[in-house]
C-alpha positions as CSV (number, residue, x, y, z in Angstrom):
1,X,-21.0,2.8,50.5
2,X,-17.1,3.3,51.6
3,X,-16.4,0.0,50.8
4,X,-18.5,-0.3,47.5
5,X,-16.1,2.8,46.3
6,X,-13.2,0.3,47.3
7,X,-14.6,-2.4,45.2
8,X,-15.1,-0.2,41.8
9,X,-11.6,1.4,42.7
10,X,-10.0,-2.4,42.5
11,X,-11.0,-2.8,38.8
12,X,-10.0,0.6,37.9
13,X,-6.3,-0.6,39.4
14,X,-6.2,-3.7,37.0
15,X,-6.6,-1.1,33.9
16,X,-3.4,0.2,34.9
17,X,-1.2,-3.1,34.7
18,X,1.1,-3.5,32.2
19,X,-1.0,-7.1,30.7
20,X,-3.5,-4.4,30.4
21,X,-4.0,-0.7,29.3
22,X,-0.2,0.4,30.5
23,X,1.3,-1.4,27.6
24,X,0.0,-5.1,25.8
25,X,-3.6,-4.4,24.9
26,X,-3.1,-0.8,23.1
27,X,0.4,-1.5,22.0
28,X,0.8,-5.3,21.0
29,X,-2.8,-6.8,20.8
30,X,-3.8,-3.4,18.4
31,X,-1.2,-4.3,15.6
32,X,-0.4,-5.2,13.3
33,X,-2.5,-3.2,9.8
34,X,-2.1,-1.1,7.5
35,X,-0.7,1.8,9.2
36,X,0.7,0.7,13.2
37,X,2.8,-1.7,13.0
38,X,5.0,-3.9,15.5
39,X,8.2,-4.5,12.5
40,X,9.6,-8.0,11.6
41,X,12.6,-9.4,9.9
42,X,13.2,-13.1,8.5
43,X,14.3,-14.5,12.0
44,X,11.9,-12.4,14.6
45,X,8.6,-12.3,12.3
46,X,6.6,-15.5,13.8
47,X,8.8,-15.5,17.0
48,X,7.1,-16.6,20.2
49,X,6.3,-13.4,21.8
50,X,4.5,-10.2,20.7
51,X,6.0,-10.2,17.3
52,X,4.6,-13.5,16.7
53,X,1.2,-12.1,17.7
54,X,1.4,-9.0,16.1
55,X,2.1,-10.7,12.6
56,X,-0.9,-13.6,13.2
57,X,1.3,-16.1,14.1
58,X,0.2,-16.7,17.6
59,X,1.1,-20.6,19.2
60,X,-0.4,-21.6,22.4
61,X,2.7,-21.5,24.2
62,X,2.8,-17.9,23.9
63,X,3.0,-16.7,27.5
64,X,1.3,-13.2,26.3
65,X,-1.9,-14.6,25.5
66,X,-1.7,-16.0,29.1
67,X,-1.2,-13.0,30.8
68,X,-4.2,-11.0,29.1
69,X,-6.2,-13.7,29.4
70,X,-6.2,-14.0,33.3
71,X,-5.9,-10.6,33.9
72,X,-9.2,-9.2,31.7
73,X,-10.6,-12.4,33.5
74,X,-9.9,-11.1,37.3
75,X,-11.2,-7.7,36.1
76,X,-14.1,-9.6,35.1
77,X,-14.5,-10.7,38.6
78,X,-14.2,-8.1,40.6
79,X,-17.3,-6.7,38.7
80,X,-19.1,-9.5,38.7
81,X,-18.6,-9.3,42.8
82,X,-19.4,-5.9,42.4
83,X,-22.7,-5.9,40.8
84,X,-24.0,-8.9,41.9
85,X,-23.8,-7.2,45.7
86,X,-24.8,-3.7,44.5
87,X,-28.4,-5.1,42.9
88,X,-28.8,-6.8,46.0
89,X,-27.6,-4.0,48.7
90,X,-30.2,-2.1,50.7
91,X,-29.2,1.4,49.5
92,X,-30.6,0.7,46.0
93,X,-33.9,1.2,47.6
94,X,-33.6,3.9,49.1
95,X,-34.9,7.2,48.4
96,X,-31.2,8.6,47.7
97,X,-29.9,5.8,45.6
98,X,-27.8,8.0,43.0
99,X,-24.7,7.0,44.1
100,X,-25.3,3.5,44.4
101,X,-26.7,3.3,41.1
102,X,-23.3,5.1,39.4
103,X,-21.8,2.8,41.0
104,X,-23.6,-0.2,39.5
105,X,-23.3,1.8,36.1
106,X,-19.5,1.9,36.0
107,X,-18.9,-1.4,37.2
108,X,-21.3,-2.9,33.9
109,X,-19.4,-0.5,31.8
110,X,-16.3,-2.2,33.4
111,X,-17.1,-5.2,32.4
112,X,-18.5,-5.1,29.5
113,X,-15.1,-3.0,28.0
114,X,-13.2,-6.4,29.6
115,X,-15.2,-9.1,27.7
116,X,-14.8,-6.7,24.4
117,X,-11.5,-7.1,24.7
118,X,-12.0,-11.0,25.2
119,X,-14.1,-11.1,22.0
120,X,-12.2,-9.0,19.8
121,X,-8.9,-11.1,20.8
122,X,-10.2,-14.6,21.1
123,X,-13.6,-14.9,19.3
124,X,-16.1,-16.8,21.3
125,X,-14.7,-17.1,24.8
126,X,-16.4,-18.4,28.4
127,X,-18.8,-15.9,29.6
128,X,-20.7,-15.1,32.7
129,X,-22.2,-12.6,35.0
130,X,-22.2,-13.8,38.0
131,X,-18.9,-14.0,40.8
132,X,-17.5,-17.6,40.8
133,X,-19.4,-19.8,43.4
134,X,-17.7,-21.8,46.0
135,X,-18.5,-25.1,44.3
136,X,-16.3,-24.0,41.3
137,X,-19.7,-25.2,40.0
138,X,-20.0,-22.1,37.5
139,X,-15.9,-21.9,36.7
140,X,-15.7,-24.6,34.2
141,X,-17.3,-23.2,31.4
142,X,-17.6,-23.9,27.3
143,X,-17.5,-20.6,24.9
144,X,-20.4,-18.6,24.7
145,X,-20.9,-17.3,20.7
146,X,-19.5,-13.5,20.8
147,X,-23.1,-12.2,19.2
148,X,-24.8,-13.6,22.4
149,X,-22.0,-11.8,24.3
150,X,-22.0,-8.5,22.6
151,X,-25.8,-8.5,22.7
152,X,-25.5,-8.3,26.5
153,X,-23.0,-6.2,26.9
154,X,-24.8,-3.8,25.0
155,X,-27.9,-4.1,27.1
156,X,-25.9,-4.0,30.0
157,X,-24.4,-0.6,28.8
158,X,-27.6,0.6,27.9
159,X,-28.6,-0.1,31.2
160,X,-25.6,1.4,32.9
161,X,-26.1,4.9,31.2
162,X,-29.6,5.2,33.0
163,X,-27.5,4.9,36.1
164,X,-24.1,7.1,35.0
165,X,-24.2,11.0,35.3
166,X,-22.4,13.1,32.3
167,X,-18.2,13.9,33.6
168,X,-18.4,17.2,35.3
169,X,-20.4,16.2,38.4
170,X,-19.0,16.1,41.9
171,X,-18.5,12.5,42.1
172,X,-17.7,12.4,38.3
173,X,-15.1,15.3,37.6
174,X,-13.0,13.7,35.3
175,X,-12.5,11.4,32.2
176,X,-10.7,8.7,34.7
177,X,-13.7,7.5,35.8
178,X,-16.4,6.1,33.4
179,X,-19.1,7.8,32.9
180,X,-22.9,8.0,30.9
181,X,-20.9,9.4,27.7
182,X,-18.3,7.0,27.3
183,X,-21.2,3.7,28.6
184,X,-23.1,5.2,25.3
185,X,-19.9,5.2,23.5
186,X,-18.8,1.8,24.4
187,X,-22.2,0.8,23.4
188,X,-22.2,2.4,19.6
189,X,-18.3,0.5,19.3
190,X,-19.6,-2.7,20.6
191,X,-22.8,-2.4,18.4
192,X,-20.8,-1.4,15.4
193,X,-18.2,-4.7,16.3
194,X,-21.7,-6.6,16.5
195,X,-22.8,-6.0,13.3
196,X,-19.6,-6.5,11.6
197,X,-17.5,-9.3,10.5
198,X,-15.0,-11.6,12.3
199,X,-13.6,-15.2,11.2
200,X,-15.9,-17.8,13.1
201,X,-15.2,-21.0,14.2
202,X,-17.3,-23.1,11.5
203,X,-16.1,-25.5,8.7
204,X,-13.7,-23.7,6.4
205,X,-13.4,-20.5,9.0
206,X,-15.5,-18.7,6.9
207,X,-15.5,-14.4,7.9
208,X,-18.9,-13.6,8.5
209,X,-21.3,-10.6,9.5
210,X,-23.0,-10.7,12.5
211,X,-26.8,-11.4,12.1
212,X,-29.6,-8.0,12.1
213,X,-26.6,-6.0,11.4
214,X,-29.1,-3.0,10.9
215,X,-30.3,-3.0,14.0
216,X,-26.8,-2.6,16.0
217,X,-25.7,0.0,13.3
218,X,-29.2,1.5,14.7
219,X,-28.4,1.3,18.0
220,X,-24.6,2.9,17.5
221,X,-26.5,6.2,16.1
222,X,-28.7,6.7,18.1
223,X,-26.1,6.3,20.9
224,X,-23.6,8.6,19.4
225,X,-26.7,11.2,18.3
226,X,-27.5,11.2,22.5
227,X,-24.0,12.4,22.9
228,X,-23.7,14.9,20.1
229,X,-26.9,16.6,20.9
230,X,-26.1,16.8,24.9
231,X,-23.2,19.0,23.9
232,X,-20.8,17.5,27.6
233,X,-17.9,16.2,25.4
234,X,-16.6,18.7,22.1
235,X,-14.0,18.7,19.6
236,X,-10.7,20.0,21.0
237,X,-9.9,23.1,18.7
238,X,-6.2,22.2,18.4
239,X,-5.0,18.1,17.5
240,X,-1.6,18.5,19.1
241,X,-3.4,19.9,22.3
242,X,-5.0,16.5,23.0
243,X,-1.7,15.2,23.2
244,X,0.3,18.3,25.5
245,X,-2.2,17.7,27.9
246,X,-2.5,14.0,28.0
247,X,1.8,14.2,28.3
248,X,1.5,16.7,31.3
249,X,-0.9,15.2,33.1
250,X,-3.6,18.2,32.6
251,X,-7.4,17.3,32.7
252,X,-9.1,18.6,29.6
253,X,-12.1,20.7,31.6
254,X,-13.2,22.7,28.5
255,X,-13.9,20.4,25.6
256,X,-13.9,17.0,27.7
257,X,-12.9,15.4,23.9
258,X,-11.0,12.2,25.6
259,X,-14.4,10.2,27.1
260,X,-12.4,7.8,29.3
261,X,-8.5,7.3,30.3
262,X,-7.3,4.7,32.1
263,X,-5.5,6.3,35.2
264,X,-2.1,6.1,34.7
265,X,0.7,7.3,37.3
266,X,4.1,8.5,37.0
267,X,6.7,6.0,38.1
268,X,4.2,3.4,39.0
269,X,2.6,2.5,35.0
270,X,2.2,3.3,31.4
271,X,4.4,2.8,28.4
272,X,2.8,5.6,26.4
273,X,5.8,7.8,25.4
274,X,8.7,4.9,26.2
275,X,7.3,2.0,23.8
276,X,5.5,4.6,21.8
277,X,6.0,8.1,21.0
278,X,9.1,9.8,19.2
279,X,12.1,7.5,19.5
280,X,14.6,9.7,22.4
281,X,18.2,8.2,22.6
282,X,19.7,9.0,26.0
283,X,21.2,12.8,26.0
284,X,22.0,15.9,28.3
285,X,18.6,17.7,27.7
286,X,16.3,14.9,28.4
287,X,17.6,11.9,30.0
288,X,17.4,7.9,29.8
289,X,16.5,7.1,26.4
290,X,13.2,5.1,25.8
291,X,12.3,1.8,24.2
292,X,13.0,0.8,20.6
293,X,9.6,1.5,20.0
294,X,7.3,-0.9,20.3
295,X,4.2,0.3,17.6
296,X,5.9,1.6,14.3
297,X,4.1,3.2,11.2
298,X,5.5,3.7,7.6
299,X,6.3,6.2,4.5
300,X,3.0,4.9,3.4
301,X,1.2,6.1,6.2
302,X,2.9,9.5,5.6
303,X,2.0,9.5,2.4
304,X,-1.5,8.9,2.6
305,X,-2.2,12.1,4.2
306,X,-3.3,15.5,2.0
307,X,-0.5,17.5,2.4
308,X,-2.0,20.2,4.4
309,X,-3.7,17.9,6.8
310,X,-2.4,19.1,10.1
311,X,-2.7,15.7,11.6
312,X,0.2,14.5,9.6
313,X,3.1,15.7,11.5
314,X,1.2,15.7,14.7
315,X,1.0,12.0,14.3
316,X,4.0,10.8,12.5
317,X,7.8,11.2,13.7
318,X,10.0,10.9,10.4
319,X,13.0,11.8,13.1
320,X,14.2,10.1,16.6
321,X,16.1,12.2,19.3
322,X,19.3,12.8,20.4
323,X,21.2,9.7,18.0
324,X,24.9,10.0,18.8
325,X,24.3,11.4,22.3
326,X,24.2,15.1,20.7
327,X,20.7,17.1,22.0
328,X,18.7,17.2,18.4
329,X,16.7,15.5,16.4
330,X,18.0,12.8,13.8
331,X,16.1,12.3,10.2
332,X,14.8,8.6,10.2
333,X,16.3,7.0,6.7
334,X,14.0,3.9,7.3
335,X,10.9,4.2,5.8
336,X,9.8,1.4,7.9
337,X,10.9,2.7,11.3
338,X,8.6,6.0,11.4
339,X,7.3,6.6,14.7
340,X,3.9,7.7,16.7
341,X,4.2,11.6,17.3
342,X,1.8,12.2,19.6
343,X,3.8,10.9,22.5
344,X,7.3,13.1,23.0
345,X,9.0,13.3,25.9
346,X,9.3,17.2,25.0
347,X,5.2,17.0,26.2
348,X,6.3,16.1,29.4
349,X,6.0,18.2,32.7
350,X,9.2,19.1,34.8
351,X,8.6,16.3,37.8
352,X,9.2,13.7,34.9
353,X,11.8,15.2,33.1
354,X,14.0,15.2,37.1
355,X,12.9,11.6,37.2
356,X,13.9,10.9,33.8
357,X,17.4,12.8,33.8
358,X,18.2,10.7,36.9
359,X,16.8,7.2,35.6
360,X,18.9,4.4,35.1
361,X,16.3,2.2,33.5
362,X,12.5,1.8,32.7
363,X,10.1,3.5,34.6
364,X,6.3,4.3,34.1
365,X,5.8,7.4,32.5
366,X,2.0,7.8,33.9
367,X,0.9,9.0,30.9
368,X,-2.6,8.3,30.6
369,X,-4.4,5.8,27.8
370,X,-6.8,7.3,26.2
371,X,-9.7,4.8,25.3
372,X,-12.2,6.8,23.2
373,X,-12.1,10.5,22.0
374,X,-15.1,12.7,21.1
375,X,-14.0,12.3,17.3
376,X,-14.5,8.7,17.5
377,X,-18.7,9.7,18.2
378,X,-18.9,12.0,14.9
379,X,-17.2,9.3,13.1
380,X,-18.9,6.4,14.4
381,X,-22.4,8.6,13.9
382,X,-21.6,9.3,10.4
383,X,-20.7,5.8,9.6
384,X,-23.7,4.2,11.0
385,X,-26.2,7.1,9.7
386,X,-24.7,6.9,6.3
387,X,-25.2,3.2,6.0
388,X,-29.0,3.3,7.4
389,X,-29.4,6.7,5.5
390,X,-27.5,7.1,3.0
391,X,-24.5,10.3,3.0
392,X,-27.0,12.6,4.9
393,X,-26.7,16.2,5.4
394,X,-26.0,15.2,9.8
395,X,-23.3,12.4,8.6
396,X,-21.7,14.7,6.2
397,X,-21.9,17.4,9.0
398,X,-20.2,15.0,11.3
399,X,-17.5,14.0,9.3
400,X,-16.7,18.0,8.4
401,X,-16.3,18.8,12.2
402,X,-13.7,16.1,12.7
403,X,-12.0,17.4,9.0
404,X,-12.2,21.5,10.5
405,X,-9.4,20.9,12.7
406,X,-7.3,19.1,10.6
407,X,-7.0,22.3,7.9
408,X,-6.3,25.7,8.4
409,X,-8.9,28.6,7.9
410,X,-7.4,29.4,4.1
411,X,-7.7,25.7,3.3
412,X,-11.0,24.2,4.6
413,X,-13.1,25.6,1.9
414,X,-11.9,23.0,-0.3
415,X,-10.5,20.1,2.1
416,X,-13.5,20.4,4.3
417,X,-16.8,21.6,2.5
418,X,-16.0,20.8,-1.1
419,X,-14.2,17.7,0.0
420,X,-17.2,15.9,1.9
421,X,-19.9,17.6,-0.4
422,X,-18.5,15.7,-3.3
423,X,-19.3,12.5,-1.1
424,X,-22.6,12.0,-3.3
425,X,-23.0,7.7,-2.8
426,X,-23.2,5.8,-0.1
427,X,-20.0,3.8,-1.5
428,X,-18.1,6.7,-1.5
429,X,-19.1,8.2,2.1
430,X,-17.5,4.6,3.7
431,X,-14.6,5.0,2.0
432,X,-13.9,8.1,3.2
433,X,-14.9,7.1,6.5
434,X,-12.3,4.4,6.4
435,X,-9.7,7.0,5.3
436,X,-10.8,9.6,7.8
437,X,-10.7,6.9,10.8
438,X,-7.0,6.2,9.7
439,X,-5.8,10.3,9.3
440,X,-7.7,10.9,13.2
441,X,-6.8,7.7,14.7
442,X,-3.1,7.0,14.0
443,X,-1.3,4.9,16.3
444,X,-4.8,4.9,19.0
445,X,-5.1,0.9,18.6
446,X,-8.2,1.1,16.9
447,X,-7.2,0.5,13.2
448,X,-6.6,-3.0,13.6
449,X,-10.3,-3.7,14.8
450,X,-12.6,-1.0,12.3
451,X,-10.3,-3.5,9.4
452,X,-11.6,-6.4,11.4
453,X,-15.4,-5.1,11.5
454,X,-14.9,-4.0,7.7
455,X,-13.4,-7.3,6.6
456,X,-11.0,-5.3,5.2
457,X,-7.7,-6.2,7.1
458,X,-5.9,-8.6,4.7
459,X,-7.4,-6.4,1.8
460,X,-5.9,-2.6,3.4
461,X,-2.5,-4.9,4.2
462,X,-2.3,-5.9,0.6
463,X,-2.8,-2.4,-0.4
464,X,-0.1,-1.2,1.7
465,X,2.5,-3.7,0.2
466,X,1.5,-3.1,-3.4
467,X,2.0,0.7,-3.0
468,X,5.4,0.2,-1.1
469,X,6.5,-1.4,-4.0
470,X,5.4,1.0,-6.5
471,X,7.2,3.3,-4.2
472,X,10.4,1.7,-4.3
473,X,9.9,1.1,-7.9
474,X,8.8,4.7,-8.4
475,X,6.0,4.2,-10.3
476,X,3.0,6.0,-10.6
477,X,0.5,7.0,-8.7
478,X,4.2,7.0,-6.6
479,X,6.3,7.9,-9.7
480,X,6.5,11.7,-8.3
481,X,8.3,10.9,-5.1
482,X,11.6,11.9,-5.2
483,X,14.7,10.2,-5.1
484,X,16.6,12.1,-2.6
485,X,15.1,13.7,0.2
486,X,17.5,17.4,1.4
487,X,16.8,18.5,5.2
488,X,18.4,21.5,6.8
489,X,17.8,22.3,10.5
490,X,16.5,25.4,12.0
491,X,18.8,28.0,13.6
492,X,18.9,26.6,16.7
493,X,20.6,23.4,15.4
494,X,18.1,21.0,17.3
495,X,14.8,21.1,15.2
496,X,14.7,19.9,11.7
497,X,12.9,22.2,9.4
498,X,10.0,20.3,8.9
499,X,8.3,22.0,6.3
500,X,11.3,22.4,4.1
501,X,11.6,18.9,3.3
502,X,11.2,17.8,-0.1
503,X,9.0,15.1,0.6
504,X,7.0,15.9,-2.9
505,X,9.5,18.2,-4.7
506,X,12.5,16.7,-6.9
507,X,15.3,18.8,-5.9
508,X,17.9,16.5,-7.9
509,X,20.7,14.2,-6.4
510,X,23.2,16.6,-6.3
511,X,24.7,17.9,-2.4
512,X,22.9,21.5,-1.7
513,X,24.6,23.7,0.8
514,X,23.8,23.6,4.2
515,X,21.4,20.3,3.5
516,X,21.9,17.1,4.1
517,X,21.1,14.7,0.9
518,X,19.3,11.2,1.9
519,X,18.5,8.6,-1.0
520,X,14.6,8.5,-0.6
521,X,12.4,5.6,-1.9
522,X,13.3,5.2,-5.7
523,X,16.3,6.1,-5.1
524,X,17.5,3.3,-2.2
525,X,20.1,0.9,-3.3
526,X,18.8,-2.2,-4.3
527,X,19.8,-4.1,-1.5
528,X,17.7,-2.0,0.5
529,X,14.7,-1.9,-1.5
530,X,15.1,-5.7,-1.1
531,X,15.3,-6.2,2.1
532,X,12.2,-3.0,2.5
533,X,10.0,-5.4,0.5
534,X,10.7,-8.4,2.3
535,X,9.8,-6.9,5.7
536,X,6.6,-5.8,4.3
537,X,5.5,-8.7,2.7
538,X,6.0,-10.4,6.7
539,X,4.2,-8.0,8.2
540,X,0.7,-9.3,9.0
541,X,2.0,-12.6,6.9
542,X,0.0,-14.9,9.4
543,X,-3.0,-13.6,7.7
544,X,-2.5,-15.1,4.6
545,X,-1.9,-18.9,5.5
546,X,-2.4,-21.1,7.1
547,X,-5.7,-20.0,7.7
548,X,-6.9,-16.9,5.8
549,X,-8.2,-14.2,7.4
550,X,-7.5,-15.4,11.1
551,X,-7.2,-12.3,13.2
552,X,-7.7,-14.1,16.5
553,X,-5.1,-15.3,18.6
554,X,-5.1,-18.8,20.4
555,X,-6.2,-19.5,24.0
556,X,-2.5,-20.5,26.1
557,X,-2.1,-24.0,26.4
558,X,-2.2,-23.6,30.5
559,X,-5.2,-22.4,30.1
560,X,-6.4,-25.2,27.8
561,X,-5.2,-27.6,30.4
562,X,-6.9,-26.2,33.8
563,X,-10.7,-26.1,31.3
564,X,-11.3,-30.0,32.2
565,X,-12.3,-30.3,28.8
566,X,-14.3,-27.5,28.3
567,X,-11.7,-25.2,26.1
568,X,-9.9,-26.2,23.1
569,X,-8.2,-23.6,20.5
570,X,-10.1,-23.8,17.2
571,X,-9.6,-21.5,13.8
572,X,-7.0,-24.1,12.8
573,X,-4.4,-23.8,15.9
């Protein structure tokens, strides 16, 4: 059984590498929509690396795509070694066959979260469950269509949370292992992903729903209901306590919200907090300076938000860190250039901050990747139960537990009861779903693939460039936004006084005392407002020609040219 434990324990290590949930999948393959986004200028927008990718301009001779591709496939592998020898080992016979079974369980769930990944990347891609054989007879394969893939994956999940215990158990004591919540979890997301659209690989690229869609929105209730009504995993109480913890390397024993991280280790892998998080210059208090950041969001992101929605600065950084070298936080002019606030090195636990003080270049930051969260359940239940049901009294119930946390006491009366009551149609319920997915989920890389499922990508992109422009041209429903924003910081001269800002309140051009006066939106020079508008319009611009709608990247010509025939890139590569 020793070496079984070995075996599961060598797929777990492939999450960790940087092709995989350290850095690419989360933080390139997740962008680019309508609120993370990866930037682009006139001369970088379709470059050759994740840029390119990130705005749908993907070419075969982007060594990215290579990278992901063989490393989700050697995952693959070593769980297809894994439970082909488990189903046949002796122990699963026995009368004390639990732990062999878990086993079985996670290594299914392990694959099946790798060929996701494959499908929501690639489209239809080569699929089998079985470890290669020594006549390579089984290696050359053609695609299999993605339904026919998700359908087993599902089944195999299904399967795999007969055989997984609930986190909390001896074997199973944290959320770094998978376990029977997050197999039913990956199920509902998978069934959800099966029942939506994607562009397929037919005459004209049409973007189609998958067939029986009914049934997998079905099955994604009923998964999520089995893990609402077992009561293991709960709603946090506080937003920005996900994100302490995560940053200090604490285990969330009470409310068990994050399902399943991927096992990061200080010094060793993860970029959560260098290449996304609060943008820290190098400077006395905290150290070597991290990445230009790699995932951005936007003043229209900000914006979105109600006002009192507590997520709003717990997600969004209008500010970097230590600019100039001085030990405090610089306002960020760029409306373009917000960043990700749930990662801040000011999270972080003393043995990092050493490390980091005395670092002279990248290092990991070990900062686990969280790959589903409680909230995600409630919102995929009241999705799916809305859209079988109708805007029932359990989906509205849902939806105003993930909303509780968001407001204060004085404030949920009205953005909590009153708002989701008023959710009378079934039209209206989605789109609040849509909007609620975007407030919870900020900068988690799972926007980019609910638009996907939706076919709503190119349409929530669109809607993000029109209302920039409105913005700059300060019209309505944007025409209340000042044109000059006036910050002051707190006492300590470190911490901007977030609440103070006028983001919503003309206070005039004119210089106030002991403020500092930015021009804001309307009020940007033209040359700006220009040059705003043209990096909007190339965000995501691969979606528009010269195939619309094509959200899939192309399989690496090295890859192409080791199939024997049996791979070639279609969609209009």
């Amino acid at each position: 059984m020793a070496f079984t434990d070995y075996a599961i324990t060598g797929i777990y290590a492939l999450l960790t590498q940087d092709q995989l949930y350290s850095a690419r999948l989360p933080l390139s393959y997740s962008t680019n929509n309508d609120i993370e986004i990866a930037g682009a200028n006139a001369t970088s927008y379709r470059d050759n690396g994740n840029r390119g990718l990130s705005n749908y301009m993907g070419t075969a001779s982007n060594t990215t795509t290579q990278r992901e591709w063989t490393n989700i496939y050697k995952m693959i592998e070593r769980a297809n070694l894994a439970i082909a020898n488990i189903r046949i080992s002796p122990l699963m016979s026995t009368g004390d066959s639990t732990r062999m079974k878990a086993f079985l369980g996670e290594a299914l769930t392990l694959r099946a979260l790798g060929y996701f990944e494959l499908v929501k990347s690639w489209g239809d891609v080569p699929f089998k469950t079985e470890p290669t054989k020594d006549d390579l007879s089984n290696v050359y394969l053609a695609p299999t269509d993605r339904d026919e893939i998700m359908d087993v994956l599902i089944n195999d999940l299904l399967e795999a949370s007969i055989y997984l215990p609930w986190v909390g158990t001896s074997n199973y004591g944290t959320v770094e292992k998978v376990t029977k919540g997050f197999a039913k979890g990956l199920a509902a997301r998978i069934a959800l992903g099966r029942g939506g659209y994607s562009i397929r690989n037919k005459n004209g690229f049409p973007t189609e729903r998958g067939s029986d869609w009914e049934k997998y929105y079905a099955i994604a209730r009923q998964q999520c209901l089995e893990i609402i009504e077992n009561g293991t995993h709960k709603l946090n109480n506080s937003y920005t306590d996900i994100w302490h913890k995560l940053a200090r390397y604490e285990v969330d024993g009470t409310f068990k919200e994050t399902m399943f991280e991927v096992a990061n280790g200080l010094g060793r892998s993860g970029e959560m907090g260098y290449s996304i998080g609060v943008r820290f210059y190098a400077n006395p208090k905290y150290g070597f300076g991290n990445n230009a950041n790699v995932v951005s969001t936007t003043a229209y992101y900000f914006y979105s938000f109600d006002q009192k929605d507590i997520r709003r600065d717990a997600t969004i950084a209008y500010y970097s860190y230590g600019n100039g070298g001085e030990s405090k936080e610089v306002f960020q002019t760029n409306p373009l250039s917000y960043n990700f606030a749930k990662w801040d090195q000011r999270f972080m636990n003393a043995i990092w901050l050493a490390r980091n003080k005395a670092a002279q270049d990248k290092f990991g930051y070990g900062i686990n990747w969280a790959i589903m969260r409680y909230s995600d359940i409630l919102l995929m239940y009241a999705e799916a139960e809305n859209e079988i049901n109708g805007p029932t009294a359990s989906a509205k119930d849902a939806l105003k537990q993930v909303r509780v946390r968001a407001f204060a006491a004085a404030d949920q009366a009205e953005k909590v009861d009153g708002y989701v009551n008023a959710l009378s149609s079934k039209v209206d319920f989605f789109n609040a779903i849509v909007n609620e997915r975007a407030w919870e989920f900020g900068g988690e890389a799972i926007r980019k693939y609910d638009l996907v499922r939706w076919n709503l990508l190119r349409t929530k992109i669109q809607q993000q460039r029109d209302a920039f422009a409105k913005m700059l041209n300060g019209e309505a429903p944007y025409d209340k936004i000042p044109q000059s924003l006036h910050y002051k910081y707190q006492s300590n001269n470190e911490l901007i006084d977030k609440p103070d800002i006028n983001f919503f309140t003309d206070k005039g051009n004119d210089v106030i005392p002991g403020y500092t006066r930015v021009p804001w939106m309307s009020g940007f020079s033209t040359s700006n407002k220009t040059s705003y508008m043209e990096q909007i319009n190339l965000f995501s611009s691969g979606l528009d020609a010269p195939v619309v709608n094509r959200h899939l990247y192309p399989i690496h010509a090295s890859v192409l040219a080791e199939a024997q025939g049996k791979l070639k890139n279609g969609y209009g590569f």
